[in-house]
Every structure is written in C-alpha cells, then in structure tokens.
KEMAR-922238 format. One record per atom (N, C-alpha, C, CB): x negated, y, z; atom name; residue number from 1. Coordinates in steps of 0.2 Angstrom, whole numbers, plus 5000, padded with zeros to 4 digits. Glycine has a CB too. Example, Ala and Ser with C-alpha at 12.3 -4.5 7.8 and 13.67 -1.06 7.14 Angstrom:
BEGIN
<<4934 4972 5039> "N" 1>
<<4938 4978 5039> "CA" 1>
<<4934 4984 5039> "C" 1>
<<4943 4978 5045> "CB" 1>
<<4936 4989 5035> "N" 2>
<<4932 4995 5036> "CA" 2>
<<4936 5000 5039> "C" 2>
<<4930 4997 5029> "CB" 2>
END
This chain:
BEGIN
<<4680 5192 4775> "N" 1>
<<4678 5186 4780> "CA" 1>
<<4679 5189 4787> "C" 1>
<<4671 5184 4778> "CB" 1>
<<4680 5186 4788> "N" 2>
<<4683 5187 4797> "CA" 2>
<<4679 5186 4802> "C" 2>
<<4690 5181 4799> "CB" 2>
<<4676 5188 4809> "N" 3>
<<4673 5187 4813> "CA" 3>
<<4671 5179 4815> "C" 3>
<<4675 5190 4817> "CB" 3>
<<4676 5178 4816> "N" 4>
<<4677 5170 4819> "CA" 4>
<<4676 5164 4814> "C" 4>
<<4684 5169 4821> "CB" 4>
<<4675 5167 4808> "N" 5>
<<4673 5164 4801> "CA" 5>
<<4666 5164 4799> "C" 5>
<<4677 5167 4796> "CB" 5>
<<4664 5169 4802> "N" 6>
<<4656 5172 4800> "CA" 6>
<<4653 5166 4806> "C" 6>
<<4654 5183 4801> "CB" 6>
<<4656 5164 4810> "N" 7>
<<4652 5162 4817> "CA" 7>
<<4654 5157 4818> "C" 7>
<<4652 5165 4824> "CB" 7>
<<4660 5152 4812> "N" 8>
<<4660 5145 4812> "CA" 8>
<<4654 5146 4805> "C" 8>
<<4669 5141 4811> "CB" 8>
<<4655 5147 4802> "N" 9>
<<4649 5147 4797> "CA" 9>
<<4642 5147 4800> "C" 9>
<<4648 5154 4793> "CB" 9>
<<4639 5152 4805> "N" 10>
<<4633 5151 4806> "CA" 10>
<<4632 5146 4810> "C" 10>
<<4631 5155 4809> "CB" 10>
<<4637 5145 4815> "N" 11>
<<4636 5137 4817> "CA" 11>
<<4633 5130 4813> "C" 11>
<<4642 5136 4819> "CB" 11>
<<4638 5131 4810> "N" 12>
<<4636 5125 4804> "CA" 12>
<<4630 5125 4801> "C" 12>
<<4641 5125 4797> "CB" 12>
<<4628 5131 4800> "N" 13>
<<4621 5130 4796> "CA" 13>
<<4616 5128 4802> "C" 13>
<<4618 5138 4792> "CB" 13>
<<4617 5133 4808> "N" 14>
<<4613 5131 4811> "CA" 14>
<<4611 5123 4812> "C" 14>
<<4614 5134 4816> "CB" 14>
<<4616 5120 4815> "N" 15>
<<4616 5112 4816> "CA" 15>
<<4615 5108 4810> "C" 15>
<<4622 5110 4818> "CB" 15>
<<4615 5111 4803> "N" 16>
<<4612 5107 4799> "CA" 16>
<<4603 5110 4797> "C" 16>
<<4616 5106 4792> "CB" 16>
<<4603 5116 4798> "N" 17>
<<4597 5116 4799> "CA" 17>
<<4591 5112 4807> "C" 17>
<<4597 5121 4799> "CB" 17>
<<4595 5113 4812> "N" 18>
<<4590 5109 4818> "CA" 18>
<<4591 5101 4815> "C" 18>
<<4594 5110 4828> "CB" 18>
<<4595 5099 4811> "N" 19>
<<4596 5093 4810> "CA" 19>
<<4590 5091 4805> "C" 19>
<<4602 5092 4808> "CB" 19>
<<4589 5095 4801> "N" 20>
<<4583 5093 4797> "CA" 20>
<<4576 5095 4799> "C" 20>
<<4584 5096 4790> "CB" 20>
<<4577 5098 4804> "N" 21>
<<4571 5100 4809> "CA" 21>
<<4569 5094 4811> "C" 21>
<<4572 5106 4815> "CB" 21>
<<4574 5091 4816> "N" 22>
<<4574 5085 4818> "CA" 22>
<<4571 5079 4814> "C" 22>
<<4580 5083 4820> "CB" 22>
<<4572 5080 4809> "N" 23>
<<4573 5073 4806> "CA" 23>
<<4564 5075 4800> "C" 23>
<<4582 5072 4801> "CB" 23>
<<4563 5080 4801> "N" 24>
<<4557 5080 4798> "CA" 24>
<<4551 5080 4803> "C" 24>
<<4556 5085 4792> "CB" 24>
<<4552 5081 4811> "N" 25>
<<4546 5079 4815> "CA" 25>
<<4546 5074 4816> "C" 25>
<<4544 5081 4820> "CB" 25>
<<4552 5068 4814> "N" 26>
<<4552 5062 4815> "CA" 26>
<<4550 5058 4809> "C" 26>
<<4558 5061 4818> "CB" 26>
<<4549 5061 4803> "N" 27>
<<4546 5060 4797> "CA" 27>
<<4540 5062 4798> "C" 27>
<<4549 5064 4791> "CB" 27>
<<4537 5067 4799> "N" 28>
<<4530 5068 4801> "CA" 28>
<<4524 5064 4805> "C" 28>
<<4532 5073 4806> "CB" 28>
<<4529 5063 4810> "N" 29>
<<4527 5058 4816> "CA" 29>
<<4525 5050 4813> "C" 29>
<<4534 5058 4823> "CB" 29>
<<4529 5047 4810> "N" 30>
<<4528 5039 4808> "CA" 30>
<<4526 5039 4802> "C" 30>
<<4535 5034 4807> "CB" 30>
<<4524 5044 4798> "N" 31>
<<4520 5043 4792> "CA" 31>
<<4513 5040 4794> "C" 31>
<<4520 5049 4789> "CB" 31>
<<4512 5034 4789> "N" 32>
<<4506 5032 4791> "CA" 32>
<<4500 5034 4793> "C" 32>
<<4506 5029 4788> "CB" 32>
<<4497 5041 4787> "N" 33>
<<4490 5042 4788> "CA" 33>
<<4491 5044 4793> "C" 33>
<<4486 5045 4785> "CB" 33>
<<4495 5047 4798> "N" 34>
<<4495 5052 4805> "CA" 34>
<<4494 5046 4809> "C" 34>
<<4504 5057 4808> "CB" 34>
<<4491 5039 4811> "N" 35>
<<4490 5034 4815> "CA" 35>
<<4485 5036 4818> "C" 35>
<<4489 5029 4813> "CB" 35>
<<4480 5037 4814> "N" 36>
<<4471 5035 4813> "CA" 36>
<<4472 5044 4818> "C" 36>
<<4466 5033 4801> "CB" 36>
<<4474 5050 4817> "N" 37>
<<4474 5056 4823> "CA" 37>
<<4478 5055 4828> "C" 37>
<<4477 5062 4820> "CB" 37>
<<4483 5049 4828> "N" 38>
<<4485 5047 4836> "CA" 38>
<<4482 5045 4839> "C" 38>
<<4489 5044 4837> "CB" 38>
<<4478 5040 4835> "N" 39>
<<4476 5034 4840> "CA" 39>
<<4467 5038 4843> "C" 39>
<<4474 5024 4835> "CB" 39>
<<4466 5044 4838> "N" 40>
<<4459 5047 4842> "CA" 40>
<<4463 5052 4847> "C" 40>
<<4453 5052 4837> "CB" 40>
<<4469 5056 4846> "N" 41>
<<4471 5061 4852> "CA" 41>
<<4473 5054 4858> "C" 41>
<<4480 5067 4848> "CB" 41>
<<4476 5050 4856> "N" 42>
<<4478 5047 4864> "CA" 42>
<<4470 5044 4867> "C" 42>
<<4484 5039 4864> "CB" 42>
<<4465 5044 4864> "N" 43>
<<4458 5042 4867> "CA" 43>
<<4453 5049 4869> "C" 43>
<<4453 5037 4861> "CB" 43>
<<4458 5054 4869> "N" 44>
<<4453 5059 4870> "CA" 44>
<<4452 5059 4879> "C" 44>
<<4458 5066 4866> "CB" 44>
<<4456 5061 4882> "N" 45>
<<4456 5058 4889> "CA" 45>
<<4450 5057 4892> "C" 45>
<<4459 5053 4889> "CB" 45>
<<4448 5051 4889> "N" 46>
<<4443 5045 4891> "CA" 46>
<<4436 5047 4888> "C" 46>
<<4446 5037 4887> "CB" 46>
<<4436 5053 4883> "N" 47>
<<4432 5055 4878> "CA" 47>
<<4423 5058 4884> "C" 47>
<<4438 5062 4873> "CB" 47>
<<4427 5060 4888> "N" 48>
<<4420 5063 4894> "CA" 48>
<<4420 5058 4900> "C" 48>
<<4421 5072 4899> "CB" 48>
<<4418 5052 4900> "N" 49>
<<4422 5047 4907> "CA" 49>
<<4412 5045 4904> "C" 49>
<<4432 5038 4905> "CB" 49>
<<4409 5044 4910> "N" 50>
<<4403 5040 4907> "CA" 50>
<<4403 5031 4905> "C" 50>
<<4396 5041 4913> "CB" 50>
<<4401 5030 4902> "N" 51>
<<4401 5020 4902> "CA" 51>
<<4397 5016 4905> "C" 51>
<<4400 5016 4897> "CB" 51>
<<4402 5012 4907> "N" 52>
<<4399 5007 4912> "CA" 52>
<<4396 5002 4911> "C" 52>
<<4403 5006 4915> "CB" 52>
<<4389 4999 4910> "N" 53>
<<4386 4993 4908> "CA" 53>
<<4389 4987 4911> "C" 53>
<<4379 4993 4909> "CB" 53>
<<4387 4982 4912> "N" 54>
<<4389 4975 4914> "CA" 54>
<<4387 4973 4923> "C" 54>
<<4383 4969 4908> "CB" 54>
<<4381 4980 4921> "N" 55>
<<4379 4978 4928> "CA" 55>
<<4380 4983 4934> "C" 55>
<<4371 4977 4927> "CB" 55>
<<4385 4988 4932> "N" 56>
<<4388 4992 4936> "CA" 56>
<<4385 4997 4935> "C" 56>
<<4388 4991 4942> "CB" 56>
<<4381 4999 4931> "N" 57>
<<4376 5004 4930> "CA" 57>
<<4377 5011 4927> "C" 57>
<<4370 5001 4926> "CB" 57>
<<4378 5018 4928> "N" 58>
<<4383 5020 4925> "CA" 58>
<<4378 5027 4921> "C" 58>
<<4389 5022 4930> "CB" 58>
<<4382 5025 4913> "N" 59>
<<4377 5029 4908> "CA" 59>
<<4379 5036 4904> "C" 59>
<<4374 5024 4902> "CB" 59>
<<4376 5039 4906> "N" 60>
<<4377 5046 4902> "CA" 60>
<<4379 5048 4898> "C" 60>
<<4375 5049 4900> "CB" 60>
END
C-alpha cells in the first residue's frame, strides 16, 4: 500500500465517519423524549427573574 493510498483511505473514513457524527446529533436532537429537556433548558434563563403580580407588585 502506497502513501497516497493509505491517505486517500483515511480520508474516506474520515468523512463517513463525521458523516454519521452528523447525522446522529441530528438524530439525537428531534427525538421526541429530548422536547420536555429543551423546553426546561430554553426556560432556564427566566428561571431567577422574580414575578410580577397584576398589580405591578414584584415577588420573590
């Protein structure tokens, strides 16, 4: 096997490996039960904010 053969080889694997990297955090990500941990990570933020009553009144 030849230099330039060994490093068209690694290439290739590489790129089908990032390819299935890719494609399983994109499998990861849209699986359903992972919703219900997004929708509390994107409310985290807001998570120390105090609330505000009706009457402008602001509570701990």
């Amino acid at each position: 096997m030849t230099f330039e053969q060994f490093i068209f080889d690694a290439r290739s694997v590489v790129t089908v490996l990032s390819f299935l990297t890719f494609a399983g955090i994109v499998w990861w990500t849209y699986i359903a039960h992972r919703r219900t941990d997004f929708d509390a990570a994107a409310n985290l933020p807001f998570a120390d904010e105090p609330a505000i009553d009706t009457a402008g009144e602001k509570h701990v």
